[in-house]
N, C-alpha and C positions, 0 to 999 in steps of 0.2 A: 885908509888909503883910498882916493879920491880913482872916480874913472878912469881919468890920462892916464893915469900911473900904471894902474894897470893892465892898459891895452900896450903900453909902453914895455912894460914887462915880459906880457906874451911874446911879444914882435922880436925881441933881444933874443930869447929864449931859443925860437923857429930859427934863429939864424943862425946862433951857436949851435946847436944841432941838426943840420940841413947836410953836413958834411956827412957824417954816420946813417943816413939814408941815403946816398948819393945810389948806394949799388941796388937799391931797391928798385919794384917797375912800376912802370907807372901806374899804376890801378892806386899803388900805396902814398903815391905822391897823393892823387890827389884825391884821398882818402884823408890825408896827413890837411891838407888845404881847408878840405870841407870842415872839418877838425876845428882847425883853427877860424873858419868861419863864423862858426856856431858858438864857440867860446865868445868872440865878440857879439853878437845876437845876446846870448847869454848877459853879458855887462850891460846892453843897451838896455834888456828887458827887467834889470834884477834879479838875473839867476835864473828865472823859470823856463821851463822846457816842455810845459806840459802837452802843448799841441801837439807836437811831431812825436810826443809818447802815445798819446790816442790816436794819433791818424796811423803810426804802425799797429796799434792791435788792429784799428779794422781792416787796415792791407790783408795780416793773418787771419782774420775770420771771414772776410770773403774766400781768400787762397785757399781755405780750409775746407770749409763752405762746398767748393766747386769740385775738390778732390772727392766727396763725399757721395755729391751731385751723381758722378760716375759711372758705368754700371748697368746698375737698375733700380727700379723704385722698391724700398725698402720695405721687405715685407712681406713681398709678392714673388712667385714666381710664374716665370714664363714658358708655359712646355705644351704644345699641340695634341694632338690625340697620337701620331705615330711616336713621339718620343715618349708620351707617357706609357703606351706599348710598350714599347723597347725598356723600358725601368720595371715592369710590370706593374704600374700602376692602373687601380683597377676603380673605376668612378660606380658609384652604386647612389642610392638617395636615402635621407633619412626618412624612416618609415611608423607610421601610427600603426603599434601591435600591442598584445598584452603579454607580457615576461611573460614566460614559464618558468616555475623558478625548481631549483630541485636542494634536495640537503643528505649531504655528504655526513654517513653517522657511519660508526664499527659495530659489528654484527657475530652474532654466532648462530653456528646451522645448530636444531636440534630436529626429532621429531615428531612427526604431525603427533599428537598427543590421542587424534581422534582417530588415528590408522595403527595405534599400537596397543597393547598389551603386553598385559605380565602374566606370566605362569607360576601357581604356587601350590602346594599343597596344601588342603584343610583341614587335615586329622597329620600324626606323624607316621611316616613311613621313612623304611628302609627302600635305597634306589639299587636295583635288582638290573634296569639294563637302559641303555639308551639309544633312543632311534632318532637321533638329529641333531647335526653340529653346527657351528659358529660360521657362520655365512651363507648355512643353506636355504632355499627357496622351500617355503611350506605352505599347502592348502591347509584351508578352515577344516577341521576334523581329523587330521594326519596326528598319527603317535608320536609325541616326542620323547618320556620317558617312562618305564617300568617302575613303581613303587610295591613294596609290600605291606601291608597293617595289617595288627591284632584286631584292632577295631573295625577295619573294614571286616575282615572273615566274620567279627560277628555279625555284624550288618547283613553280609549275605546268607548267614544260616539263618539269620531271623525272616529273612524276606523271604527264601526257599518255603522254611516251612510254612510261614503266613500264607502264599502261593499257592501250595497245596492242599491248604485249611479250607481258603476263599473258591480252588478248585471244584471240590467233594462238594459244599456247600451249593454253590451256583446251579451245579450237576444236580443236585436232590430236587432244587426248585422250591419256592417260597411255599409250596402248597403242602411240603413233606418237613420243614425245617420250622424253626421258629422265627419270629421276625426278629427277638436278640440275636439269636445264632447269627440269624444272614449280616445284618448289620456289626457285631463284633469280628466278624471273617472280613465282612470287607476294610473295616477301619481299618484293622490289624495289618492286612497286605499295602492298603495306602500309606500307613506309620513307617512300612518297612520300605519301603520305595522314597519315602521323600527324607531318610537317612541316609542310603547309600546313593540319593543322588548329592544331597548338600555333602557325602565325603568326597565325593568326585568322583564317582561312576557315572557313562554318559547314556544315553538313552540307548546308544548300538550295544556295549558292553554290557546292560541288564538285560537286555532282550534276549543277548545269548546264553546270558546262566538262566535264564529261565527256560530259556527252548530246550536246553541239557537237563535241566530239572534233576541235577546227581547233585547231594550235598556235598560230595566228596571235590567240588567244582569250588566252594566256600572255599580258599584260600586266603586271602585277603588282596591278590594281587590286584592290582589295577592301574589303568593306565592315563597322564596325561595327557590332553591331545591342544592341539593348536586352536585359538577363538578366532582368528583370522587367517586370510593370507599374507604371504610377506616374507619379511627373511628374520633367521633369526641373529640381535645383535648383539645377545649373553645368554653364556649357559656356565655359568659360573658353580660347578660340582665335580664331583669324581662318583666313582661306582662305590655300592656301600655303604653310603654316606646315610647319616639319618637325617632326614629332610625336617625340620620342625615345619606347624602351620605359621603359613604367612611367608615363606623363604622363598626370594626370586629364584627360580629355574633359571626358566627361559622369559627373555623379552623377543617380543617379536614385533617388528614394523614394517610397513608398509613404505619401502623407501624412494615408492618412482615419486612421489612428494613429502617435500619436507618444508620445514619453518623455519624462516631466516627472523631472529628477533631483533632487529635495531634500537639502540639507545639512542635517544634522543634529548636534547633538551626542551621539556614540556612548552616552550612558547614554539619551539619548531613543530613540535610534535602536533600542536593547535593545526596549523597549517596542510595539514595532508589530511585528507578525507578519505574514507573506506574507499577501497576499488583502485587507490592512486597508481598509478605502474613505477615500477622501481629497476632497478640493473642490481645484479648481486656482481662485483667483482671477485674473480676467480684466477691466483698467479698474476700473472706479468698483463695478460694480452684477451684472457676469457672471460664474459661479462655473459650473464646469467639472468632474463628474463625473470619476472615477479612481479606479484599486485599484492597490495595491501591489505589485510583479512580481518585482521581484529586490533584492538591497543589495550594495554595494560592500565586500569584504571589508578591503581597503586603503583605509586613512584615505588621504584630500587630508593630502600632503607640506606645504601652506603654511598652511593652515587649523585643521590635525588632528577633521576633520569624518569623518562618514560619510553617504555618498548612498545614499540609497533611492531606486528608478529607479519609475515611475508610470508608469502605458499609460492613454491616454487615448486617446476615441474622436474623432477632426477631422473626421468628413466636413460637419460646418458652415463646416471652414476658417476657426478662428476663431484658433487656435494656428501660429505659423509659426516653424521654428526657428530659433536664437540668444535669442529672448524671454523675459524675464527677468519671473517672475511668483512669486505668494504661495504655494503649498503650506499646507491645515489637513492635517493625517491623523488619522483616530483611534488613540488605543491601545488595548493590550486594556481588558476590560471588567476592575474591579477588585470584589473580595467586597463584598456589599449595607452598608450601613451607613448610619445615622439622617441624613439631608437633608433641608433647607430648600431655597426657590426664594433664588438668592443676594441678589434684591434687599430679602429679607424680615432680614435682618441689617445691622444697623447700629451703628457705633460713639458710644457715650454715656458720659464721663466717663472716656474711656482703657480701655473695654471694651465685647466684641462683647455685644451683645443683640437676643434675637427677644421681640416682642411676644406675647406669652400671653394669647388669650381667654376667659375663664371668665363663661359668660353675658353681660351688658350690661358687665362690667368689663374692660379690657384694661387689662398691667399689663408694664412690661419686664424680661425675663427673661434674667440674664447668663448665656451660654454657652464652652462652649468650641470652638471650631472647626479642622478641619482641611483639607485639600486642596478647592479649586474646581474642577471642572470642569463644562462643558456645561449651565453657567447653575445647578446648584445647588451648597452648600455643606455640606460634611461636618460634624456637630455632634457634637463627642466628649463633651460634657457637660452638661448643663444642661436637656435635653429628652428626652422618650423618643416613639419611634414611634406616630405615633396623635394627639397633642396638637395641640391645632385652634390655628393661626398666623396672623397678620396676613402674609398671602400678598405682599399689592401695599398700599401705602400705609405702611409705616412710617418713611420721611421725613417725612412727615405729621405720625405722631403724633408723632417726634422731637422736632418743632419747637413743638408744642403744648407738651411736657414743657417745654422747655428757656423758650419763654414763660412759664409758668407761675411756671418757678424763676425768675425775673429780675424778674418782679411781685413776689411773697414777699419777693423782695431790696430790693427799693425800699421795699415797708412796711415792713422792718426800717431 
């Protein structure tokens, strides 16, 4: 079908149907006109229409364009010193320090090792009475328990009458005695004294059976007494009982200090130096002063940890040992390097950024960051020492930004 025909066709077409748009308005008339316009354009040019299809997209991408334009500049925001007040936005600068860094290990209290002892008997005895119970307060030399032995009684008949020997003797004087005589007396009394002191008779307890100097004083009783002060925190017997050697009594420590050991992981463990100060958490809300005193050279066999041992100060009596608590320590201090306050860093679109203040405009600025500690954040890119920072508030702006973008989004 040649051209004529079918302009001819169209023409036919617009007039047989011109009737059934009659009640239309005009907007669709000539609408309907422009229509048929272009259908001829169309015939003249061979069908193509491609111009007036790219001059509409760029009408739309200007239109679009300029909606966009709108607003404000993308990225930025606009806020003065009294409004950033009013949000509580707080501008601080990133600053040249060295972390301090600290490490968070689980802990248990025990005690100082070098403020306690144990109580035991050295020979066996029967316990006859006891002078001290489970929490009491005891001086160095104080009686804790009554014991009786066969073997001590001998002990002290031997040393009485050795005593006695070494007496007479000494009295006569080397110039009436022989020189075995004097020396077998004295041996014999020093034999007998450094038995009943290894059974546990104490330097006060001999003195008085010898000052009585009555054999009839040979009993076997004698008493243990306290090697420190402190409290006692086992007395693990009853009345009666026969005591074999070597059996804990009493332990007794010293509890206004105690040792908090922390587990650690030995490359953590590397990082804190004798002296370090530490916090002992205590409950909910009580944190418990401490420094760091010794480390265990030998890993825990089932953990493969190393303990760091803490001295801490109890005369509050707020630590009691077996209790299982939090250990922070510090590490050493690490070389100065460019920080933020940590909460001045936030993640937007799969990257960290700090807000950058530059007069009335705050604008967010990608960085690179490294190690946290002690509430700031190490900034290895993106900012230099000095640059004034939205200190406190930039979840804030985050959420403005990201507002923002979501509006934009919905006009497109």
């Amino acid at each position: 079908m040649n051209a004529k025909k079918r302009i001819l066709i169209a023409t036919l077409l617009a007039l047989v149907l011109t009737p059934a748009w009659a009640e239309e308005d005009h907007d669709h008339e000539h609408t309907d006109e422009t229509a048929a316009e272009q259908a001829q354009q169309r015939e003249r040019h061979g069908g193509e229409d491609h111009g007036n299809e790219d001059h509409g997209d760029e009408d739309h991408e200007e239109g679009h364009g300029h909606e966009e334009g709108e607003g404000h500049e993308e990225g930025v925001i606009r806020m003065n010193e009294a409004e950033r007040a009013e949000q509580g936005i707080e501008v601080g600068r990133a600053e040249r320090r060295p972390l301090e860094g600290t490490v968070l290990a689980p802990a248990e209290v025990v005690v100082d090792a070098y403020r306690s002892a144990k109580v035991s008997p050295r020979i066996p005895g029967q316990i006859t009475a006891r002078h001290a119970r489970l929490g009491d307060k005891v001086k160095r030399g104080q009686r804790l328990v009554t014991l009786s032995s066969v073997e001590m009684a001998r002990a002290q008949g031997d040393l009485l009458v050795a005593d006695r020997e070494w007496q007479r003797v000494r009295k006569l004087g080397k110039q009436v005695v022989s020189e075995r005589r004097w020396v077998e007396a004295q041996v014999a009394r020093q034999l007998a004294l450094a038995r009943v002191r290894a059974y546990g008779m104490t330097e006060v307890q001999i003195q008085a059976l010898l000052r009585q100097g009555d054999v009839s004083r040979a009993t076997g009783d004698f008493d243990l007494t306290a090697p420190l002060d402190g409290t006692v925190i086992r007395d693990d017997f009853v009345l009666g009982e026969l005591a074999e050697p070597g059996r804990v009594m009493f332990e007794i420590s010293d509890e206004d200090v105690l040792w908090v050991q922390a587990q650690l992981n030995p490359v953590d463990a590397a990082r804190i130096p004798t002296g370090a100060h530490a916090r002992i958490r205590v409950g909910e809300d009580r944190w418990i002063d401490g420094r760091v005193v010794q480390r265990h050279h030998r890993l825990q066999e089932a953990t493969r940890t190393q303990i760091l041992r803490i001295e801490v100060d109890n005369r509050d009596d707020h630590l009691h040992p077996g209790q299982f608590v939090e250990a922070v320590i510090e590490t050493e201090s690490s070389r100065p390097v460019v920080a933020v306050p940590k909460r001045a860093v936030v993640l937007m679109q799969g990257a960290y950024v700090v807000f950058v203040v530059e007069g009335d405009e705050i604008r967010p600025q990608p960085v690179e960051t490294g190690v946290s500690r002690g509430g700031w954040t190490e900034i290895r890119a993106g900012l230099h020492a000095g640059e004034p920072i939205v200190a406190r508030g930039a979840y804030y702006l985050k959420a403005l930004l990201l507002k923002s973008q979501m509006g934009e989004g919905h006009a497109h």
